[in-house]
N, C-alpha and C positions, 0 to 999 in steps of 0.2 A: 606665079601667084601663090603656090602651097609653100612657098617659104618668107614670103611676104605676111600671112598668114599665120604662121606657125615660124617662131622666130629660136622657137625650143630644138636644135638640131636634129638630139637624141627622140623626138617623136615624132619625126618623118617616117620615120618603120612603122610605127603605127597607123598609117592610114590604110584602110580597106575598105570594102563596097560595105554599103547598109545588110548585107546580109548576110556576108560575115561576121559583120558585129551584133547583129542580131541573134548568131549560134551562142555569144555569151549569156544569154540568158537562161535560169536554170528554174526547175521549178520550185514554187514556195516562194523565193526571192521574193525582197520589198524593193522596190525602184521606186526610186524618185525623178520626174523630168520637169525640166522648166516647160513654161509657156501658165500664161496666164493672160485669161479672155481673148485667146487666138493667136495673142501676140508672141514671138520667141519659141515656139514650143518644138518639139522633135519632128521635124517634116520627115526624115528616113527611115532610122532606124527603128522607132514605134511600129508606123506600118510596116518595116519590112520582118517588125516580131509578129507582127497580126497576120500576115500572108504565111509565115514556118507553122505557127497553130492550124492555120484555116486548111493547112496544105495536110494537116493528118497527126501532126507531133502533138501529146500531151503534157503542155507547159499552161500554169498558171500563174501569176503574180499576184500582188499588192501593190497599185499603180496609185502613187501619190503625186501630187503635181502643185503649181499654184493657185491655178483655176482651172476653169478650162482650156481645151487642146481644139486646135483649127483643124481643115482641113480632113473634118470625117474620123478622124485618128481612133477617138473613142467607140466612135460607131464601131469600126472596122475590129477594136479589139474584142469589143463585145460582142459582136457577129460570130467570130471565130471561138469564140472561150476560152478566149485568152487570161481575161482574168477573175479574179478571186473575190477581191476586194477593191473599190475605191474611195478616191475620197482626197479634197475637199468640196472639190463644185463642180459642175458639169450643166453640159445644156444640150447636150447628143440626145436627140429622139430615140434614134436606138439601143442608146444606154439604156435612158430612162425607162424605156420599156423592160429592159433587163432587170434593171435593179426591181420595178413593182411589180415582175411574175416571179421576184426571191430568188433568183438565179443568179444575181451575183449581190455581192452585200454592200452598201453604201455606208460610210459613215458621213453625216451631214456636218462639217467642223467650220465653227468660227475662223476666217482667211489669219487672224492675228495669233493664231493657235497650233495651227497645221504644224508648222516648225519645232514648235514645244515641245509636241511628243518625242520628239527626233532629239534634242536640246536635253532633254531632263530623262533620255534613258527607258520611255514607255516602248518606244519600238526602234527596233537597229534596223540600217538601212544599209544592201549589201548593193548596190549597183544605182549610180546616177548616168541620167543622160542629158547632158547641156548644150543646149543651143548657143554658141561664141560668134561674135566678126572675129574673134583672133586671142590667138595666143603668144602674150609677150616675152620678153627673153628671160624675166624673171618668174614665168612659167605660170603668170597669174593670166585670168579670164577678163576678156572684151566681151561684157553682155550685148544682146542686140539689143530688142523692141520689149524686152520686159525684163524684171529682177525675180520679184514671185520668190520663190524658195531656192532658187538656186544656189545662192551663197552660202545656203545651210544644209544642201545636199552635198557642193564640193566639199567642205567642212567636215562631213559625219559618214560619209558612205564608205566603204571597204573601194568597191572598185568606179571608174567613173570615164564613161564614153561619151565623145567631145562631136558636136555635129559645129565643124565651124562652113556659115554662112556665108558664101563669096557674093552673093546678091546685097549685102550689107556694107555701108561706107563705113571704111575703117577709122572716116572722121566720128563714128557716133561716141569712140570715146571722150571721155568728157562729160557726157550727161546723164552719169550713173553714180551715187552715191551710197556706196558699199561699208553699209557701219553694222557690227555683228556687238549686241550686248551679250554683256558676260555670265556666267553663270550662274545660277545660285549656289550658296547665297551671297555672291561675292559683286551682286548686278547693279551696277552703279544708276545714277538720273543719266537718260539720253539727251543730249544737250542740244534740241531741238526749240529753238524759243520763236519763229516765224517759219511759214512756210518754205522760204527762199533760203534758212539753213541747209549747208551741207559740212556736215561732219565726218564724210569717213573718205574712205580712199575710190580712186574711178575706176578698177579692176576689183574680180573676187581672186581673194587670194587661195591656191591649191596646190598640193603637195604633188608632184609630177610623178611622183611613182604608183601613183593609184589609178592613172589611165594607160587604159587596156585595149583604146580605139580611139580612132577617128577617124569620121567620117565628112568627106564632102558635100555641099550642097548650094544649090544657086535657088531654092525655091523663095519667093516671099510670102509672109503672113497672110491668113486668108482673110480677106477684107471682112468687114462689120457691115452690119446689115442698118444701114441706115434708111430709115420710113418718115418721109417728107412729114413735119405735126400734120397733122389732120383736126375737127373740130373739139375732140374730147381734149386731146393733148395739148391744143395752144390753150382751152377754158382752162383747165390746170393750170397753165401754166402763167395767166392770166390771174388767177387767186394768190397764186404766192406772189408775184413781184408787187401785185397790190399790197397784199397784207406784208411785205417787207419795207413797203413803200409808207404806211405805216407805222412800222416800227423807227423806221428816220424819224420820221415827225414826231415821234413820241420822245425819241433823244434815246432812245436805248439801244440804235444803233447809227452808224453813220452811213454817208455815202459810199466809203467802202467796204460795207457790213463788214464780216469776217469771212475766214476763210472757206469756200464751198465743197462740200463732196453731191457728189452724184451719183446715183447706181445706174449701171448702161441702160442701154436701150432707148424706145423712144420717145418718152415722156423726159427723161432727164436730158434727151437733147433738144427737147421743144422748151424743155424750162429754162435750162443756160441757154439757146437761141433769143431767148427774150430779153436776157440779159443785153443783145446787143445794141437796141434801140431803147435802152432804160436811160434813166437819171445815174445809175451807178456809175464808179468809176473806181482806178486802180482796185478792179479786185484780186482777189488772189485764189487757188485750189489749193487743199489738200485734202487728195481722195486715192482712190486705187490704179483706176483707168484715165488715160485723155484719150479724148473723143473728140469727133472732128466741130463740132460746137466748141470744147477747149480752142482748137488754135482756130476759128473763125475769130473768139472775142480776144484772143492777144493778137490775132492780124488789124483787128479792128482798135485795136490801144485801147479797150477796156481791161483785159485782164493784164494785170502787169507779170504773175509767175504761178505757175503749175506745177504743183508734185503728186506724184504716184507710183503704181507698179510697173505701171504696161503702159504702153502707145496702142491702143485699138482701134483702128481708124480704116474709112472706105480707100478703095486704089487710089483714087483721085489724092486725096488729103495723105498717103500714104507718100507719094509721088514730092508732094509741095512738103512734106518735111524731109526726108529723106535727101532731097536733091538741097534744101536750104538751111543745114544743120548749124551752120554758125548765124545766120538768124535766129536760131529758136534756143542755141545752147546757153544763155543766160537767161533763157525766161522757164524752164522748165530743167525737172531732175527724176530721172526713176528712182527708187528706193526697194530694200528688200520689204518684204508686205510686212513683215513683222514689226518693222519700221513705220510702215504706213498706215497701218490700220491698228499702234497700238492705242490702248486706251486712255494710258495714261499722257501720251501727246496731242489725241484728239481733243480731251478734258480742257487740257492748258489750253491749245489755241483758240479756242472756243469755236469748233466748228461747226457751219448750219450743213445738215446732214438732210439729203433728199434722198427717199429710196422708197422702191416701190413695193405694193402692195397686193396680195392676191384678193383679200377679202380682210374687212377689221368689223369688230363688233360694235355694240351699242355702249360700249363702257371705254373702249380703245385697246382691246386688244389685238394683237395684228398677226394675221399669217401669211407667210411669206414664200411657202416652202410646199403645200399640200391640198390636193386637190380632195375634196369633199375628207378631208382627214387623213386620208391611207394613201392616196397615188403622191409622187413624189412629183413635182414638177422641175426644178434645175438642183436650188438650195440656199441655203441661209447667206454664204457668200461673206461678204465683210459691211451686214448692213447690221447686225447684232453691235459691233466692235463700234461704229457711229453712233447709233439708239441709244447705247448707254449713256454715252458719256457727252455727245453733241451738246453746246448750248442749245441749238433748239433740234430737235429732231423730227422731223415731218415724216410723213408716208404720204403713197398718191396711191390712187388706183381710179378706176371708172366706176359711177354708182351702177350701173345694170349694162351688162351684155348679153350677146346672144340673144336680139329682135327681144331685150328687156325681160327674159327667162330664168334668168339669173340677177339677182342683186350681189352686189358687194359689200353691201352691208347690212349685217345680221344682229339679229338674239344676241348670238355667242358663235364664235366662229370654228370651227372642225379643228383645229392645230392652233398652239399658240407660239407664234417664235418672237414674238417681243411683247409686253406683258404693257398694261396700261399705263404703270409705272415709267414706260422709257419712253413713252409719244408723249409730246407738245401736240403737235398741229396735226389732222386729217385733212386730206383734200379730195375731190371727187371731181370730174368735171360740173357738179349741180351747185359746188362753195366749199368754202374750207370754215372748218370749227378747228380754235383756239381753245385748247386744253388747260393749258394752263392752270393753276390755282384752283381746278375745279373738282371735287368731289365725284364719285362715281355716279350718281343719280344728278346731280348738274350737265358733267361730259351728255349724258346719255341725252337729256332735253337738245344739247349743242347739236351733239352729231345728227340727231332725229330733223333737230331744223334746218341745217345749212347741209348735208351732203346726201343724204336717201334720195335716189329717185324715186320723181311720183308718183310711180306704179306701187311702190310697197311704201309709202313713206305715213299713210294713214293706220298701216295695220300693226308697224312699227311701236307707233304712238299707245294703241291700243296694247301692244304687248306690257307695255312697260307702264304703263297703268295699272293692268293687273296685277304685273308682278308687284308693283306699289302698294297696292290694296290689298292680296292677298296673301305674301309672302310676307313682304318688308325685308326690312335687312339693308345694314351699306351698302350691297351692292342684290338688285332685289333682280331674281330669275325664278321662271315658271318652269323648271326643270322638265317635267315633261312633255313642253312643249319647245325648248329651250334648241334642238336641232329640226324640230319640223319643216322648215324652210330645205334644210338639206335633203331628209325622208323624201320630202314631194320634190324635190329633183330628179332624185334614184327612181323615183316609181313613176312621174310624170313626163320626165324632160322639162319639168318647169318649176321656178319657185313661188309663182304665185297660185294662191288659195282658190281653188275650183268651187264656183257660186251654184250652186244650187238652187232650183224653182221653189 
C-alpha cells in the first residue's frame, strides 16, 4: 500500500510515526497545514505537536491553515500552548476562548488573502504539513477532500511534511484543479469564464527535496454538523427563493439564475434544500465548501456543476461520494481558495452570494465576526471576498433569539465586517428587505418593515424618527443612544427596554 501511495522511491525513508515528525517543529516557526472547514486537514501530526507541548516542552508556532481543522486539533493546540498566532478562520470553542482572554493572537483574514501574504513576501513560511491520497512519480501532490492553501504552502515553505491518507480513493484524482496565478506584477487574467472551467493541472506541483516526513494515516474528515431546517431556517429560506422567484419574473434572471455560493451551516443548507423542489433548474455553484445539500440537488438533476475548496460533508454523504467518485467527477471541481474566492472571478460570474449574519443594523451594516463588539465568534471567512463583488449579496440571520432577549437587528451594530455598501438583500425569518437603489434613510424604513421582530420593531421605528428630527443627516444616529440596546444586554441579560410604572 506505502508504495502504491508514494510512487517517489527516494521518500520511502521518510516515513515515520506522527511524532517523530512532530519533533521537527521548532519554535517561533510559521506552519502552514491544509484542511479547510474539517475537510483534508492534518489528522496526526498537529495533534501529535499539541500532545510534545502539552507533555511540558516550550514550543510555540504561527499556525496558518485554510480554514478550519477537524477533529478538536485547534482545541488540543490551544489547550496545550502550543500556539502563538493564528489565523485565517477557526470555529474551536477552545480556541475562541483563547484568542478573547489575549492569550493567543488571531488575525481575522479574508480566505482570498490568506495566501498573499505568503505570495508577496509579508510573512516566510518555514514548515508545511499536507494532507495527500498520494504521491505521484513526478513527485507532485494528490489532494484529498480540500485544496485551501495548500498548493501555496507546497510552493513557498522551506521544509514540508506529507500526512498521505490511505482511507482516501486514490480515484479522487481528477477532481482538483490546481492553477497558481503569477506574481506581481507579472499576474496575468485567470481564465475562469463559467463555473465548470478547469484551467490548471489535478496534482500540486512540489519540489521533493523539501520533504522532511511522512506520515501515515487511515483517519477520515470529521463529519459536519448537519441540523435538520427547523422553522426559522426554512422561513428564510422561504424569502429568498420567493424573492428570486421574482427576480425570474422580472427577466433579470432566469431559471437558472446564476452561479450560487453558500456560507456553511445551517441556514445555507435549508436555503439550497429548497432549491430542490423549486421551479429552478441547471443550476450551478461557485463557492468555497460543498455540502451535503450541494450533492442532494446534483443527485436530484437540479444542480448540473459545483466548485469549491473543500468537500465538507456528514459520514453519511461522505460514504455516497467517496464510494461514487466517477459519478460526481464531472459535476464538481476543488480549487485552491485563492482561486475560489477571488474577487475578481466572483465579479465576472455574477455570483448570488448567501452568507450569514450575526447581527445587521438599521442602515445594512453587517457583523459577522463579534459578539457584543469584543468577543470573537469563528471569523470573516470568505463571506467579505462574495459581499463585494456578488451580483447580489444577501445576508441571513434570525430577527430575535434567546426567548426574543436578543434582536438582530439594531441602531448600529457593535463590529462592522461588511459595510452597507456591499449588502443588497437582508433576510430574517420575519421577511427579507431588498436594498437595492435605496438610500440610507430608505434601507432603514425597508429593514424596520419587513425583518425586526415584533418585540423591538416599534421602538426601532421610534429610534430613527428621532434620529430624523433631531440629528438629520444622510444617514441620521442618536449617538448616544446608538449602542443602548447592547448596554442593556451587558447589564440585563436582555435587549429590550425595561417599562416602568
Amino acid at each position: 500500500m506505502t508504495q502504491e501511495r508514494i510512487k517517489v522511491a527516494s521518500l520511502l525513508d521518510k516515513v515515520m510515526s506522527a511524532a517523530e515528525a512532530a519533533q521537527l517543529f521548532e519554535d517561533g516557526m510559521v506552519v502552514g497545514s491544509s484542511g479547510f472547514t474539517k475537510a483534508g486537514d492534518s489528522k496526526e501530526v498537529l495533534p501529535a505537536f499539541a500532545d510534545r507541548v502539552a507533555a511540558g516542552e516550550k514550543v510555540q508556532i504561527t499556525l496558518l491553515t485554510g480554514a478550519s481543522l477537524g477533529h478538536g486539533t485547534d482545541g488540543k493546540l490551544a489547550a496545550a500552548g502550543a500556539l502563538k498566532k493564528r489565523m485565517p478562520f477557526q470555529v474551536d470553542a477552545t480556541l475562541r476562548g483563547k484568542i478573547n482572554q489575549g492569550e493567543i493572537l488571531y488575525l481575522d483574514q479574508h480566505l482570498s488573502e490568506a495566501a498573499e501574504l505568503l505570495h508577496n513576501g509579508f510573512m516566510k513560511l518555514d514548515l508545511a504539513v499536507l494532507e495527500v491520497a498520494g504521491i505521484e512519480k513526478d513527485g507532485s501532490l494528490i489532494p484529498t477532500t480540500s485544496v485551501g492553501n495548500s498548493a501555496s504552502f507546497a510552493a513557498l515553505a522551506d521544509k514540508v511534511i506529507l500526512e498521505v491518507n490511505e482511507s482516501v480513493p486514490l480515484d479522487v484524482l481528477g477532481i482538483h484543479d490546481i492553477y497558481m496565478a503569477e506574481s506581481y506584477p507579472y499576474r496575468n487574467v485567470i481564465p475562469v469564464v463559467a463555473a465548470d472551467n478547469k484551467i490548471g493541472r489535478r496534482t500540486i506541483p512540489l519540489d521533493i527535496s523539501k520533504v522532511v516526513a511522512i506520515v501515515r494515516t487511515s483517519k477520515h474528515d470529521s463529519p459536519a454538523d448537519i441540523a435538520a431546517p427547523d422553522a426559522k431556517t426554512t422561513a428564510i429560506a422561504g424569502h429568498i427563493l420567493k424573492f428570486l422567484e421574482a427576480e425570474v419574473e422580472a427577466e433579470r434572471l432566469t431559471e437558472r439564475l446564476l452561479p450560487l455560493q453558500a456560507g456553511i451551516g445551517k441556514v445555507a443548507n435549508a436555503v439550497l434544500t429548497g432549491f430542490k423542489d423549486s421551479n429552478f433548474k441547471h443550476l450551478t455553484m461557485f463557492s468555497e465548501v460543498l455540502q451535503d445539500s450541494t450533492f442532494d440537488l446534483i443527485d436530484a438533476g437540479v444542480m448540473d456543476f459545483a466548485s469549491a475548496s473543500s468537500i465538507t460533508v456528514s459520514a453519511e454523504c461522505y460514504d455516497r461520494v467517496m464510494n461514487n467518485l466517477d459519478a460526481y467527477r464531472d459535476k464538481m471541481v476543488l480549487r485552491p481558495q485563492n482561486i475560489s474566492n477571488t474577487p475578481g472571478l466572483i465579479r465576472r460570474l455574477g455570483v448570488i452570494a448567501i452568507n450569514t449574519a450575526i447581527e445587521f443594523d438599521i442602515y445594512g451594516n453587517v457583523n459577522s465576526t463579534h459578539i457584543s463588539g469584543s468577543r470573537l465568534m469563528n471569523g470573516i471567512g470568505g463571506s467579505g471576498d462574495f459581499a463585494r463583488n456578488a451580483y447580489l449579496s444577501i445576508f441571513v440571520t434570525q430577527a430575535a433569539s434567546k426567548e426574543n432577549k436578543i434582536s438582530h437587528v439594531l441602531p448600529m451594530v457593535s463590529h462592522v465586517d461588511h459595510t452597507e455598501h456591499d449588502v443588497d438583500i437582508l433576510v430574517t425569518d420575519v421577511g427579507l428587505a431588498d436594498l437595492r437603489g435605496l438610500a440610507p434613510r430608505e434601507r432603514a424604513i425597508e429593514i424596520i418593515n419587513n425583518c425586526v421582530h415584533e418585540d423591538y420593531r416599534e421602538e426601532l421605528k421610534t429610534y430613527f424618527e428621532r434620529a430624523c428630527a433631531e440629528v438629520g443627516g444622510q444617514t441620521p444616529h442618536l449617538l448616544g443612544e446608538a449602542f443602548a440596546w447592547h448596554i442593556r444586554l451587558a447589564e440585563t441579560g436582555s435587549m429590550k427596554k425595561t417599562v416602568t410604572a
